[in-house]
C-alpha positions as CSV (number, residue, x, y, z in Angstrom):
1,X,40.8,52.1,-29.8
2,X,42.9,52.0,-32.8
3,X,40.7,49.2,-34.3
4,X,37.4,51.3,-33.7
5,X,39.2,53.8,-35.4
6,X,39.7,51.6,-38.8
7,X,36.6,50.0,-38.4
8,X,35.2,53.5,-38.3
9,X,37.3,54.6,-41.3
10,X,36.5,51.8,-43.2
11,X,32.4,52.5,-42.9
12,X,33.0,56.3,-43.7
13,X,35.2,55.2,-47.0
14,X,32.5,52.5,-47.8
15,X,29.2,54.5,-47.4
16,X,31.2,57.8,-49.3
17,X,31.8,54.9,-52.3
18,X,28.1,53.9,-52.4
19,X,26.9,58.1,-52.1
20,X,29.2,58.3,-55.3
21,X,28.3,55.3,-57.1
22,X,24.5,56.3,-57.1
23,X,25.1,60.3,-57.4
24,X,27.2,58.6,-61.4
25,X,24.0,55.9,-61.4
26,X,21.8,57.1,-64.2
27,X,18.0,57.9,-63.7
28,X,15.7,55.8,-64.9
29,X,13.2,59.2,-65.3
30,X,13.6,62.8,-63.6
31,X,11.0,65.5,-62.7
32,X,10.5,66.4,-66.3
33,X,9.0,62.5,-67.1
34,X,7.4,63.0,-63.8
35,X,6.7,65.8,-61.7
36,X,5.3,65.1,-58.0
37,X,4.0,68.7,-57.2
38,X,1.1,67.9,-59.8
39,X,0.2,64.9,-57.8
40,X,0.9,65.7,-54.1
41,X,-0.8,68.2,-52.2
42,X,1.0,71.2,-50.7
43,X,2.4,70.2,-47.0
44,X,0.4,71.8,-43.9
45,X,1.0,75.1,-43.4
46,X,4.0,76.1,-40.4
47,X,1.5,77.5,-37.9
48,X,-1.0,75.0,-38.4
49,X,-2.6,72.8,-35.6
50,X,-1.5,69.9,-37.6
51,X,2.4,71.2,-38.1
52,X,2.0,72.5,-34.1
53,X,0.9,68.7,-33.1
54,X,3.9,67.0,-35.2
55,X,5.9,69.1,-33.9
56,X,4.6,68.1,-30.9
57,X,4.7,64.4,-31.5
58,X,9.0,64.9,-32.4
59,X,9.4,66.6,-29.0
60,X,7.7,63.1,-27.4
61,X,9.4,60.6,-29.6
62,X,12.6,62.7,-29.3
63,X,11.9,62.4,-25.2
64,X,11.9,58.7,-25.2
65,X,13.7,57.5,-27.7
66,X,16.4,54.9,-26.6
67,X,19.8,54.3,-27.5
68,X,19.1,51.2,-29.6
69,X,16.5,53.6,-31.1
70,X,18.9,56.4,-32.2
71,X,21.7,53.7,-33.5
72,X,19.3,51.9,-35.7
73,X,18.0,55.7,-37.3
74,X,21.7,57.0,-37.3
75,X,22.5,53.4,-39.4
76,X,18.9,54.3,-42.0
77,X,20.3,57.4,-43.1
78,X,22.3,55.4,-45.5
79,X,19.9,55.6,-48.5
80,X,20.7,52.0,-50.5
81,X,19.1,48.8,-50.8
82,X,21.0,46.5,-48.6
83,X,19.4,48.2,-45.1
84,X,17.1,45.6,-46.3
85,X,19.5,42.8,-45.5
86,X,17.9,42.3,-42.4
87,X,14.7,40.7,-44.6
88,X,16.4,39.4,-47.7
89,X,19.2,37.3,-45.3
90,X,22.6,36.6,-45.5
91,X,23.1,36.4,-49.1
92,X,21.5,39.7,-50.3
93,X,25.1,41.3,-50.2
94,X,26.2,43.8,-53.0
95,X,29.7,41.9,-53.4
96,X,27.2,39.2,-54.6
97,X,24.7,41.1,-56.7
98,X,26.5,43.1,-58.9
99,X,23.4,44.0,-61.6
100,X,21.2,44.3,-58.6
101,X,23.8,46.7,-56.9
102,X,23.6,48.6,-60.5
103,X,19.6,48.8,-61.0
104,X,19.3,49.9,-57.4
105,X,22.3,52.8,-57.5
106,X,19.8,54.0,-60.8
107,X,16.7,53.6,-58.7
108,X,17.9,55.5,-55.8
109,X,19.4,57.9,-58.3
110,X,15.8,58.5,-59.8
111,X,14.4,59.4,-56.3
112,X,16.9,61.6,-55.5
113,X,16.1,63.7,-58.8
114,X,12.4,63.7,-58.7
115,X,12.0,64.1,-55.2
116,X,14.6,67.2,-55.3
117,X,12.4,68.9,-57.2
118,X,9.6,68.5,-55.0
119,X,11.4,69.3,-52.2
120,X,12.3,72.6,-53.8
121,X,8.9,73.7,-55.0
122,X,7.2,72.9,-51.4
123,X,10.0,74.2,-49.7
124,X,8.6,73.2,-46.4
125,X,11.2,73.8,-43.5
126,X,12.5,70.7,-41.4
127,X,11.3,70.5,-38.3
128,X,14.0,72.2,-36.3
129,X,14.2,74.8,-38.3
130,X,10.6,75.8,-36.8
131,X,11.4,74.7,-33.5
132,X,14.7,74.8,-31.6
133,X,14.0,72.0,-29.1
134,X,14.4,68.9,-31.7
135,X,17.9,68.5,-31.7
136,X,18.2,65.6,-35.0
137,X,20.2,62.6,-34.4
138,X,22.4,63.5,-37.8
139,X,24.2,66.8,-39.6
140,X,21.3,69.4,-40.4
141,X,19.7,69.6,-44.0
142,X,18.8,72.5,-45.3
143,X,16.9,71.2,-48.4
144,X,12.8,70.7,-48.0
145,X,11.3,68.5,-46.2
146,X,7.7,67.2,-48.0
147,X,8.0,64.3,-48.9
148,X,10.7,62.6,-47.0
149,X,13.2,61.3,-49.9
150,X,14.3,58.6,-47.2
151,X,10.8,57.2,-47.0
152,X,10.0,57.8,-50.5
153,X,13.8,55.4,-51.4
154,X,12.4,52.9,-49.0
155,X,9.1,52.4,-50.0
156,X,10.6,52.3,-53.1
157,X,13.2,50.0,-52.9
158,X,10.6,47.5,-51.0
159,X,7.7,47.7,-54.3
160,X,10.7,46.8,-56.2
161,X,12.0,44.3,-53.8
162,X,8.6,43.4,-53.5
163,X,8.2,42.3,-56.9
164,X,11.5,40.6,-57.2
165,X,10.6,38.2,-54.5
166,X,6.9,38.4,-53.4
167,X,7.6,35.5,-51.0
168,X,8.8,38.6,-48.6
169,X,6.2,41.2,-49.7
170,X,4.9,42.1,-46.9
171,X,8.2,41.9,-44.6
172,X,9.6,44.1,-47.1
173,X,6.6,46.9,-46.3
174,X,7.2,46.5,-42.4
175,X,10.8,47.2,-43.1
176,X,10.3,49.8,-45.2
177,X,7.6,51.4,-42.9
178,X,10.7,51.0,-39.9
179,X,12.5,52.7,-42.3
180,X,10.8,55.8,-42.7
181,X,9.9,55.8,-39.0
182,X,13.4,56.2,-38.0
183,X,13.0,59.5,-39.6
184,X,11.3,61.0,-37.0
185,X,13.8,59.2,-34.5
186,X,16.6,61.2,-36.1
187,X,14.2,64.9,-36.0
188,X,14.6,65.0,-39.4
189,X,11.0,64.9,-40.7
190,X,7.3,65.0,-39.5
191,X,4.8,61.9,-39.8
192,X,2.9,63.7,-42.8
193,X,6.5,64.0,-44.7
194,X,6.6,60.3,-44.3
195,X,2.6,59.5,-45.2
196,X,3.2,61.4,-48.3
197,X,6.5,59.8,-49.7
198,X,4.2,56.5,-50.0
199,X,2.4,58.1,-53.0
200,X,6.0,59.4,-54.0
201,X,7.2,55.6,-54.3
202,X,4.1,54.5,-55.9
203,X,4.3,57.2,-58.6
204,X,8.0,56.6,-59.4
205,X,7.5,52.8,-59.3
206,X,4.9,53.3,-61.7
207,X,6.2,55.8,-63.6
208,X,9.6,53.9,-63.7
209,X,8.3,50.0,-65.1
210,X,7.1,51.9,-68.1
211,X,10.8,52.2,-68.8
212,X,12.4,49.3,-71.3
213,X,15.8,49.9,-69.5
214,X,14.3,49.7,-66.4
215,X,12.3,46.2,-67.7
216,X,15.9,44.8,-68.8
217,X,17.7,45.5,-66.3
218,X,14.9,44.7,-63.6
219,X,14.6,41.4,-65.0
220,X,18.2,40.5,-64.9
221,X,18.5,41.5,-61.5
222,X,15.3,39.3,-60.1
223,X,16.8,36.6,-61.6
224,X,19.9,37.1,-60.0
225,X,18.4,37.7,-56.8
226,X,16.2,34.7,-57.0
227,X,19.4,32.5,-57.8
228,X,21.1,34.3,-55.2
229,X,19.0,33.3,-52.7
230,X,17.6,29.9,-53.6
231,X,14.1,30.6,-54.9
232,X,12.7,29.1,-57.9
């Protein structure tokens, strides 16, 4: 017990350290360089047939999901790069990567500041907030729910990974399709905030290579994950 208990600790202190290190990361670009509610449609309305059968679809997944199910959504709430350790391998550790660590706390930190501002502006309510039956696998947010910034982070953080190694391209995708998909494990988002965060990710990725920072530090870190994990 007492060892569960420090194990525990130790993953509370740990994930706290990497919420902190990305909330001091720098942007790359906010909403004012880009602003998704010119580019994105406004989400379905609440009483539409299309809110009504997502809605629907949450109440279904929410009745079969299975325990190994729930874990692996409770685990992708944690918004950085390394949930994508399971692709990469062994050696894609953070301990290892220090200027990938730093160009992916500034990426995630981008998302987080020009998808908050979408959220904001849409304002659409999370899914139990309309309906009382979906009980989410994690604490309640309060902040809007089109697009999902956990889909938008992962699809992110697989175009960049993407183009770092290409060799894994299209595992990265899958992963980061898992990713988002665990969303509506947890009952935090419908399928549509999901669909739409993949034009969120484009639009930051593009948005964000037209940065020179982001080219220096991008190329610094592909060579270091290259050299990290064998590749020519």
């Amino acid at each position: 017990m007492r060892k569960t208990l420090v194990a525990l600790l130790l993953f509370t202190l740990g994930s706290t350290f990497a919420v902190q290190a990305a909330d001091e990361a720098k942007p790359f670009i906010t909403s004012q360089e880009l602003d998704l509610t010119k580019y994105l449609p406004a989400p379905p309305a609440d009483d539409s047939a299309q809110t009504q059968a997502e809605l629907k679809e949450l109440l279904q997944i929410q009745a079969t999901r299975t325990p190994e199910q729930e874990k692996a959504a409770i685990a992708d709430a944690e918004e950085n790069v390394w949930r994508f350790a399971d692709v990469m391998g062994p050696d894609f550790d953070a301990a290892k990567l220090p200027k990938t660590a730093a160009l992916f706390d500034r990426i995630v930190a981008t998302e987080d500041v020009v998808d908050d501002h979408a959220k904001k502006a849409f304002n659409r309510p999370r899914p139990y907030m309309l309906d009382e039956q979906i009980h989410p696998l994690l604490k309640k947010s309060k902040s809007g729910s089109w697009p999902s910034g956990h889909s938008t982070i992962g699809y992110l953080m697989a175009t960049v990974l993407g183009e770092m190694v290409p060799e894994k391209r299209n595992a990265l995708f899958t992963r980061a399709a898992g990713y988002a998909e665990n969303r509506l494990v947890a009952g935090f988002h419908y399928r549509s905030d999901t669909v739409m965060s993949r034009t969120g990710a484009a639009l930051i990725a593009q948005k964000m290579e037209e940065q020179p920072d982001f080219k220096t530090e991008f190329d610094a870190a592909k060579a270091e994950v290259r050299a990290q994990l064998g590749l020519k």
